[in-house]
Backbone as numpy.savetxt, mean C-alpha at the origin, in Angstrom:
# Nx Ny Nz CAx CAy CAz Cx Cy Cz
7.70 8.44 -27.20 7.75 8.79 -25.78 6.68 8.01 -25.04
6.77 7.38 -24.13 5.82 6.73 -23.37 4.83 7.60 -22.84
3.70 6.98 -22.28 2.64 7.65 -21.56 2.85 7.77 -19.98
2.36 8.84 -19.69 2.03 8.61 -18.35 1.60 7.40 -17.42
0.90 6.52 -17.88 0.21 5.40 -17.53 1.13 4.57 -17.53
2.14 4.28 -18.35 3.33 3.56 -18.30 4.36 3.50 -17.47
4.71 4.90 -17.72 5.84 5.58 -16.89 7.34 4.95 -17.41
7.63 5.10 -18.35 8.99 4.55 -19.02 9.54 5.79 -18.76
10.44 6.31 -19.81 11.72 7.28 -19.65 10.94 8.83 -18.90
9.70 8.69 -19.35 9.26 9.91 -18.65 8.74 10.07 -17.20
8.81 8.74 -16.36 8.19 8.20 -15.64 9.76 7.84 -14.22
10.37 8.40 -14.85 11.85 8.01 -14.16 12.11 8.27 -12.69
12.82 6.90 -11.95 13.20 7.38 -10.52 14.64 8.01 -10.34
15.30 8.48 -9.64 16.50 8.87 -9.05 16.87 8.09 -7.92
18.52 7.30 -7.89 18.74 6.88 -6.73 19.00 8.01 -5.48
19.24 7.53 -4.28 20.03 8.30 -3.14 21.08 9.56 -3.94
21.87 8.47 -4.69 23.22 8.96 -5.36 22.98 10.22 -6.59
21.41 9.92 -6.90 21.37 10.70 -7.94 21.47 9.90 -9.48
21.82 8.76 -9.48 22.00 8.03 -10.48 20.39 7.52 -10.99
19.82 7.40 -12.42 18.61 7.33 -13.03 18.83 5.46 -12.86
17.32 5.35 -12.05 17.35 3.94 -11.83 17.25 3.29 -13.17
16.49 1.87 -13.12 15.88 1.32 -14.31 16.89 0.68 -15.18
15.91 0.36 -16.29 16.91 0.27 -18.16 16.68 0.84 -19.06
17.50 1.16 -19.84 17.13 1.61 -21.56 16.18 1.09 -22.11
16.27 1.33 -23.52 15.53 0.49 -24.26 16.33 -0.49 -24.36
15.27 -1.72 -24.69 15.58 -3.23 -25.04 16.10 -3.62 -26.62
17.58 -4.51 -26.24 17.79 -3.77 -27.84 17.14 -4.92 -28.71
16.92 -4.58 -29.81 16.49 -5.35 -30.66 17.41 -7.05 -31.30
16.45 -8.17 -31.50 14.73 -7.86 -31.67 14.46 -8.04 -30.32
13.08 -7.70 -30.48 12.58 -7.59 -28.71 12.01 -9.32 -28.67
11.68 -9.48 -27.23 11.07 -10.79 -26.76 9.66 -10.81 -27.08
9.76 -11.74 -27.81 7.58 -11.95 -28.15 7.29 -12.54 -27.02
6.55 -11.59 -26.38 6.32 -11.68 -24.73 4.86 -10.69 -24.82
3.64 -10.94 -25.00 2.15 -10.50 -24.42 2.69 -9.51 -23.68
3.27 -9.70 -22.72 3.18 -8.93 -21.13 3.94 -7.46 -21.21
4.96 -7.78 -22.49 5.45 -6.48 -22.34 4.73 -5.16 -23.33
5.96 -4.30 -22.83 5.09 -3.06 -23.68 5.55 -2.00 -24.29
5.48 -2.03 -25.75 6.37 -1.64 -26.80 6.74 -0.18 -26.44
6.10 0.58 -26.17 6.50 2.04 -25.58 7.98 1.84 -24.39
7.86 0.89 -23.52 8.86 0.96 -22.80 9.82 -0.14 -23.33
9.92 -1.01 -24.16 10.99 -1.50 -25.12 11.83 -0.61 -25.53
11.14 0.23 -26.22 11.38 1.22 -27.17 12.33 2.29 -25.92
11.73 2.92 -25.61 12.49 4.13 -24.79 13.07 3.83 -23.37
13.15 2.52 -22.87 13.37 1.53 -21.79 12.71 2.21 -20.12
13.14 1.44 -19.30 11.76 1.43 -18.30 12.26 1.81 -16.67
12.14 3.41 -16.55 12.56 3.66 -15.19 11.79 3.93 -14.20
10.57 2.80 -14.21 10.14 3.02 -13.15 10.17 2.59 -11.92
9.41 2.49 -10.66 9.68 2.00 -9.46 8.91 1.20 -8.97
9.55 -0.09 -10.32 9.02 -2.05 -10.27 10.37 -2.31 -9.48
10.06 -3.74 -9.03 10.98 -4.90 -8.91 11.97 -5.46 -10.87
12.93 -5.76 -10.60 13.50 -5.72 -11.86 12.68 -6.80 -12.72
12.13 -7.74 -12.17 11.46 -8.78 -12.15 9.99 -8.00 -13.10
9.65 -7.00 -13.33 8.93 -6.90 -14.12 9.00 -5.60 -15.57
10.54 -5.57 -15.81 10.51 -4.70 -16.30 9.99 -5.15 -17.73
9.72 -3.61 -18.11 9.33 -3.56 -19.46 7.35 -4.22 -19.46
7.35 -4.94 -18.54 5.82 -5.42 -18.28 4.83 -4.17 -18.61
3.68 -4.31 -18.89 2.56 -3.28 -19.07 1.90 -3.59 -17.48
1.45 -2.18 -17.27 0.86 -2.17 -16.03 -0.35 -3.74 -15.70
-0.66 -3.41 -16.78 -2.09 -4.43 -16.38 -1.57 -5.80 -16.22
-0.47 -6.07 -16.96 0.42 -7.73 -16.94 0.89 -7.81 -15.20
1.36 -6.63 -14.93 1.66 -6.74 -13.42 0.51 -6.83 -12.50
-0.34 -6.36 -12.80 -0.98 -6.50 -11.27 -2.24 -7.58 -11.90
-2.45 -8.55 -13.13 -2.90 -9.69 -13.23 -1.47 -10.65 -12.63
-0.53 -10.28 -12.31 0.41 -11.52 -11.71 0.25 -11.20 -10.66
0.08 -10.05 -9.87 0.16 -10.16 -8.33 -1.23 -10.50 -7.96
-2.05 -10.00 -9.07 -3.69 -10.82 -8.19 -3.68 -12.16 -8.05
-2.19 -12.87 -8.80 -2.57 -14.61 -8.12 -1.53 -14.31 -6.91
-1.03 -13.92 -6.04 -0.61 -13.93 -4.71 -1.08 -12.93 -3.85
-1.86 -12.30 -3.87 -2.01 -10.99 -2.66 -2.14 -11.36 -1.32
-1.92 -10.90 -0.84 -2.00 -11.16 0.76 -4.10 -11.30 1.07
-4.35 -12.04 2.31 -6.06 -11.96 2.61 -5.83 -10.77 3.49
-5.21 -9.71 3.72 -4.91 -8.63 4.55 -5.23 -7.39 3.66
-6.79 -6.41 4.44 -6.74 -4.82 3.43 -5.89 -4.00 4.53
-6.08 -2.74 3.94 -5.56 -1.63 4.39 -6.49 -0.76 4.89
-7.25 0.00 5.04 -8.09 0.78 5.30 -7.31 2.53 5.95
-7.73 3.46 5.27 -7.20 4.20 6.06 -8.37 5.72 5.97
-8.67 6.57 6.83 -9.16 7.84 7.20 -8.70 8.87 5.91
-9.18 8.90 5.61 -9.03 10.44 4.94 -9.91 12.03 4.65
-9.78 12.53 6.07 -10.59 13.76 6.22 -9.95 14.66 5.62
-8.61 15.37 6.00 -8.01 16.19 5.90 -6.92 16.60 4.60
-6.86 14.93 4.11 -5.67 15.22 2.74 -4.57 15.04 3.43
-4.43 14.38 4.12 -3.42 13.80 4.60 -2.00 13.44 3.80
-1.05 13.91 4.13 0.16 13.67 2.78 0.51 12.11 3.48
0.44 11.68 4.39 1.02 10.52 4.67 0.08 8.85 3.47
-1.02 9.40 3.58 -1.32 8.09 2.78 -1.02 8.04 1.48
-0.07 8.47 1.08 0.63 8.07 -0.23 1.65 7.18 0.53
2.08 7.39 1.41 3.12 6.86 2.22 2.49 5.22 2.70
1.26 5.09 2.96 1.22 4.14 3.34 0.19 3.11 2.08
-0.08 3.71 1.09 -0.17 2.81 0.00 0.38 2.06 -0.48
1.97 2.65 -0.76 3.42 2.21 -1.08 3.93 1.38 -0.52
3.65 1.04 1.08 3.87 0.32 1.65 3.27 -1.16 2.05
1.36 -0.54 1.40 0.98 -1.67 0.89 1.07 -2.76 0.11
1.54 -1.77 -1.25 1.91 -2.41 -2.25 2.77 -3.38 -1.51
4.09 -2.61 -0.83 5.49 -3.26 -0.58 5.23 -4.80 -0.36
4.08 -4.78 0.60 3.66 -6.02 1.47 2.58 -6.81 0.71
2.10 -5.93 -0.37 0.96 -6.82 -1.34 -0.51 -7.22 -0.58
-0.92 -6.03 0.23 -1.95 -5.68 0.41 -3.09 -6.71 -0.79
-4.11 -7.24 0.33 -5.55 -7.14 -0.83 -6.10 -6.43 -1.94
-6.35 -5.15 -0.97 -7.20 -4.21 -1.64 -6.20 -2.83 -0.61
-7.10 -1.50 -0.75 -6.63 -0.62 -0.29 -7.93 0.33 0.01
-8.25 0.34 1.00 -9.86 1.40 1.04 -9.35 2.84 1.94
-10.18 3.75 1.32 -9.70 4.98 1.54 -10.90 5.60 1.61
-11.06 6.37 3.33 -12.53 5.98 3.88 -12.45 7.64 4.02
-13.40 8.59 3.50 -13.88 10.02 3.64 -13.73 10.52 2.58
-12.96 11.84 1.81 -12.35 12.21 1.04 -11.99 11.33 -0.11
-12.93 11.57 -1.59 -12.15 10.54 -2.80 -10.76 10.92 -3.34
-10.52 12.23 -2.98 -9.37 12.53 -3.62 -8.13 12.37 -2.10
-6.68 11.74 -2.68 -5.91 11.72 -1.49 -4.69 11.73 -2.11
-3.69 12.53 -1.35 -2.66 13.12 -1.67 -1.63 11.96 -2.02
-1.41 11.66 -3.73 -0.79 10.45 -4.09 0.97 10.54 -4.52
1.14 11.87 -3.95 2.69 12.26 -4.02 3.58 11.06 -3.51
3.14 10.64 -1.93 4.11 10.01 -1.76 3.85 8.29 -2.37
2.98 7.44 -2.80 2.52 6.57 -3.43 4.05 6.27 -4.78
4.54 6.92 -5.16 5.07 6.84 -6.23 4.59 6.15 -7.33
3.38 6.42 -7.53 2.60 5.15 -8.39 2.01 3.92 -8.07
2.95 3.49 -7.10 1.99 2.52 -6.75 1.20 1.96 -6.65
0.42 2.97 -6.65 -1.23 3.02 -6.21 -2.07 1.57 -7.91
-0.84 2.43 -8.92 -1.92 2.00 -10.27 -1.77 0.48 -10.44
-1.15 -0.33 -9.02 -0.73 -2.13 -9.49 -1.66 -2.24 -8.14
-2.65 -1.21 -7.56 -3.20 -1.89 -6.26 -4.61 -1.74 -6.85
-5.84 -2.53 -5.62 -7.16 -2.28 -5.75 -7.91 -1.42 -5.17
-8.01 -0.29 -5.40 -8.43 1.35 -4.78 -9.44 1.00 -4.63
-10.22 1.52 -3.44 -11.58 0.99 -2.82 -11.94 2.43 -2.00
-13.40 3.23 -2.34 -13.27 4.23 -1.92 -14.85 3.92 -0.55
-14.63 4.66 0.58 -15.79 4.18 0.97 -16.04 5.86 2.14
-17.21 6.43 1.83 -17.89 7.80 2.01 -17.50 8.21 3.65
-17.84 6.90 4.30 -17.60 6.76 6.22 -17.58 5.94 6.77
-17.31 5.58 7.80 -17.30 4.52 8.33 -18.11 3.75 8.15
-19.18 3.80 8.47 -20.26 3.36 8.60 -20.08 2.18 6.99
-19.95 2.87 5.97 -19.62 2.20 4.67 -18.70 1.12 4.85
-17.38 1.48 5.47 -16.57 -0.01 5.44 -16.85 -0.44 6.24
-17.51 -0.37 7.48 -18.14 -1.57 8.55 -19.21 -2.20 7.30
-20.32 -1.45 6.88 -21.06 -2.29 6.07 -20.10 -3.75 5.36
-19.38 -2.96 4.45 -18.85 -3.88 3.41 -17.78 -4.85 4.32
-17.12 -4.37 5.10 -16.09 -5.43 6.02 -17.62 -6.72 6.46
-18.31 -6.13 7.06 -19.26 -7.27 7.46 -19.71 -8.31 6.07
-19.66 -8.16 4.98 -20.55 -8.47 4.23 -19.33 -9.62 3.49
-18.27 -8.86 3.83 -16.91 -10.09 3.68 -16.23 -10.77 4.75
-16.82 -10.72 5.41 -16.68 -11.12 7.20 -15.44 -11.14 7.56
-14.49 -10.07 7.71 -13.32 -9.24 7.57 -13.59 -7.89 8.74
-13.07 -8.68 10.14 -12.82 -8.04 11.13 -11.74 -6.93 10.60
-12.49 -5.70 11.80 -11.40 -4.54 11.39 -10.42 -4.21 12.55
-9.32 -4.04 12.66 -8.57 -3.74 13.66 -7.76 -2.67 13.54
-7.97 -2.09 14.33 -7.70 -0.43 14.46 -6.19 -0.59 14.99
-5.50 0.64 14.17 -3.39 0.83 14.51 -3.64 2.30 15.44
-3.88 2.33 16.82 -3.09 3.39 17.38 -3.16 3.31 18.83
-2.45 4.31 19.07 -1.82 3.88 21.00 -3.10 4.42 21.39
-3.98 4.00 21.82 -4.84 4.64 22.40 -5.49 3.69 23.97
-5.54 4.69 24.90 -5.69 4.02 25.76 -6.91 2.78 25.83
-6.66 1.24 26.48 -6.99 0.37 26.22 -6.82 -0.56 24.92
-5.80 -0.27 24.03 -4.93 -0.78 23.28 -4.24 -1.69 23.80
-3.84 -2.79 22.71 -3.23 -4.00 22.73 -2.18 -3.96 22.17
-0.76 -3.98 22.85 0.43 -3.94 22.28 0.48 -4.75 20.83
0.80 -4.27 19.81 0.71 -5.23 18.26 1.69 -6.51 18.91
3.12 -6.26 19.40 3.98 -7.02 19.61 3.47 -8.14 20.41
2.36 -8.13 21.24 1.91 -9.43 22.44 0.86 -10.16 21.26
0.08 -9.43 20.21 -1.05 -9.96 19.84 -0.81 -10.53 18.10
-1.70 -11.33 18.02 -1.92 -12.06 17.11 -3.25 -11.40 15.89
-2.71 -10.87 14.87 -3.78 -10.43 13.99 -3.78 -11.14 13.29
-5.28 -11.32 13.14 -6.17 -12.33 12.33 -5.51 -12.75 10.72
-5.72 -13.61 9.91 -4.74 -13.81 9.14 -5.46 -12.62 7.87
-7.03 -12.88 7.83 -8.05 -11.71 6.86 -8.63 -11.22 8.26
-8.31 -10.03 7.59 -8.41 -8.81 8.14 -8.39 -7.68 7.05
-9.02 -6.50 8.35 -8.90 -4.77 7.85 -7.98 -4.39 8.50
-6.73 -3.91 8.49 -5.91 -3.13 9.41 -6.38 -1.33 8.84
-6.98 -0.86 10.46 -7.55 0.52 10.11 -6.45 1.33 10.43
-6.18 2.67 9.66 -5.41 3.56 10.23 -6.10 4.66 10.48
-5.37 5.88 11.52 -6.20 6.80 11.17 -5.32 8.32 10.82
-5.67 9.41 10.63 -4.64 10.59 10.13 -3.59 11.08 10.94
-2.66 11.49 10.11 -1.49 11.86 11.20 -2.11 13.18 11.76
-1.83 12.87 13.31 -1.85 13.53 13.94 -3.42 12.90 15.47
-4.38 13.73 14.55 -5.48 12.84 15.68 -5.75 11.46 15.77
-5.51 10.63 14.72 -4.85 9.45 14.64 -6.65 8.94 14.29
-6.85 7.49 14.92 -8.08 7.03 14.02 -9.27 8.33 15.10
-10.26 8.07 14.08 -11.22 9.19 14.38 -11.85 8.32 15.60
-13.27 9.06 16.79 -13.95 8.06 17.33 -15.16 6.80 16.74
-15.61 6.99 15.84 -16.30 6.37 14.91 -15.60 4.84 14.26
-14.29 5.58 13.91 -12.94 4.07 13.64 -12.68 3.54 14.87
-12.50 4.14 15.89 -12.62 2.94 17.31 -13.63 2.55 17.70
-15.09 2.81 17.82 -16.08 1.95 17.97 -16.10 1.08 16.88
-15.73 1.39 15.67 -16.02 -0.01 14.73 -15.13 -1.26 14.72
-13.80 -1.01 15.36 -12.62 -1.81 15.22 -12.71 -3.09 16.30
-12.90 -3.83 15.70 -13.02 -5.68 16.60 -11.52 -5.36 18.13
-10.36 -4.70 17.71 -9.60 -4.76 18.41 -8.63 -3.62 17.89
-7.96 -2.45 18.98 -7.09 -1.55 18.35 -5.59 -1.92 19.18
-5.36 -2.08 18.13 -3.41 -2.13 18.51 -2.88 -1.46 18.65
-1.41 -0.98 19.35 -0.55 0.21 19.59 0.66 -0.85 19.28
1.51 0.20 18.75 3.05 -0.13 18.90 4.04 0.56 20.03
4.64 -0.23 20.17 5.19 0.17 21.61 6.19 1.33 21.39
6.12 1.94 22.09 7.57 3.17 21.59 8.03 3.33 23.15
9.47 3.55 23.25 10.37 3.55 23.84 11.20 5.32 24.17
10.97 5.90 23.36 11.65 7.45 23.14 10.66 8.29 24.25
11.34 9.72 23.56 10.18 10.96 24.23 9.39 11.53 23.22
9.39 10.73 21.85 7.91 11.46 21.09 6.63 10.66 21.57
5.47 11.44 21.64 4.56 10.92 21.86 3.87 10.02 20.45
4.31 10.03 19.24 3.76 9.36 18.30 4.59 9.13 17.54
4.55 8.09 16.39 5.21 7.88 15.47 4.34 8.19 13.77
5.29 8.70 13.06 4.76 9.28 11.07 3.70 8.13 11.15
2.20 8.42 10.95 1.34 7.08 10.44 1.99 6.41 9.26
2.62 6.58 8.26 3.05 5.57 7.56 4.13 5.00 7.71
5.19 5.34 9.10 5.68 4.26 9.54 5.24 3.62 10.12
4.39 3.74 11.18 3.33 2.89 11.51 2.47 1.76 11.08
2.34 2.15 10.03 1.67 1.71 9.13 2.41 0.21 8.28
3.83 0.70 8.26 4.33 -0.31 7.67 5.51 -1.32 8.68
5.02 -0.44 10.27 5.81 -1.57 11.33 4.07 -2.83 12.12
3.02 -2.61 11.25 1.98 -3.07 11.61 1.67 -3.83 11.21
2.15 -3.65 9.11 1.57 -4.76 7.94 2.96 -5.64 7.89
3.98 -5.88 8.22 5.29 -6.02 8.84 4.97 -7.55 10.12
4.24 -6.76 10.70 3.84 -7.60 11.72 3.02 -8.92 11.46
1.87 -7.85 10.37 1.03 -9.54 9.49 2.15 -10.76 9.00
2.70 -9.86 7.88 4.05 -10.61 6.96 4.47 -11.46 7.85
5.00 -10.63 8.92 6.00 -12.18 10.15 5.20 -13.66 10.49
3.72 -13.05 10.86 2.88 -14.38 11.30 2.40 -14.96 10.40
2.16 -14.58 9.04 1.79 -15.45 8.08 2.05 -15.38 6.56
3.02 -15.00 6.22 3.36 -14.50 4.92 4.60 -15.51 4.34
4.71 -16.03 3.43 5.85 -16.89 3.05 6.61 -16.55 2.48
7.69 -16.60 2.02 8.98 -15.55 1.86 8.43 -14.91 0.21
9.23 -14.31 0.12 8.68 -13.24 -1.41 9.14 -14.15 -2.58
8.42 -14.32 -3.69 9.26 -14.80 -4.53 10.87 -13.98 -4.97
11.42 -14.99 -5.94 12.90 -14.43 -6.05 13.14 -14.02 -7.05
């Protein structure tokens, strides 16, 4: 039976339909391949990779994505336990985030992450004050995601190619401490009668926005 850390047959997604994503086991003999990993050979591999890495051991994957990551972090607030930043980890990943810093609270609600989290670079930092330190020290302007008055439509503006894109919790959105530190805060434009949009859609109509201005198509 595989481990947790793996996530093979025990580790399994469900489509829309209900149908168990993934593959079986690999039938024999297997590929003399370093990268893969005999637990998920063996009992085959339903987790929630690109097909492009199945059967891989965690650590084989995210030594291949550390030769492409994006120069773009994530940064996000975490006072409250916020269920959304599992939501917007995942979405890091999606986009292949740098790193991922997760600023208050070490512990954060990794439900919606689906794992993800274990192919990214978790970066924990106490307060603000901490990732302004360390953003300065990598000279990695921070730019703050929310409508807040004197905001810069994301859609008119141009974010830096390295960068921090800051978020802040659903609901009060970035704290005041994350807008004095932010070089520039962006809003996305909304059109409806809600006054806000889920931070981790937000979140991923923002890193979306990087991808368009400087990202080169995904490998295939």
């Amino acid at each position: 039976m595989s481990s947790p850390e793996t996530g093979g047959a025990t580790g399994g997604e469900q489509s829309a339909a209900g149908d168990i994503i993934g593959v079986g086991p690999h039938p024999q003999p297997w590929p003399d391949d370093p990268r893969l990993d005999p637990l998920l050979l063996a009992d085959g591999d339903r987790r929630n990779v690109a097909d492009r890495y199945r059967y891989w051991t965690v650590e084989a994957i995210v030594t291949e994505l550390d030769t492409r990551r994006h120069p773009f972090h994530v940064a996000i607030e975490n006072w409250e336990h916020d269920h959304n930043i599992g939501t917007v980890v995942r979405t890091a990943n999606a986009f292949l985030a740098r790193e991922i810093h997760i600023v208050g609270k070490r512990r954060w609600n990794r439900r919606g992450a689906m794992m993800t989290n274990v192919y990214q670079h978790v970066v924990k930092h106490p307060t603000i004050d901490d990732l302004v330190e360390w953003a300065e020290s990598q000279q990695l302007p921070i730019i703050g995601i929310d409508n807040v008055d004197g905001s810069t439509p994301i859609e008119s503006s141009q974010l830096p190619e390295r960068c921090i894109m800051l978020f802040g919790q659903e609901g009060p959105g970035l704290s005041e401490p994350a807008k004095k530190a932010a070089e520039m805060v962006c809003s996305i434009s909304q059109y409806g009668s809600t006054r806000s949009i889920n931070a981790g859609v937000a979140a991923g109509i923002a890193m979306h926005s990087w991808i368009q201005r400087w990202a080169a198509p995904p490998p295939s």
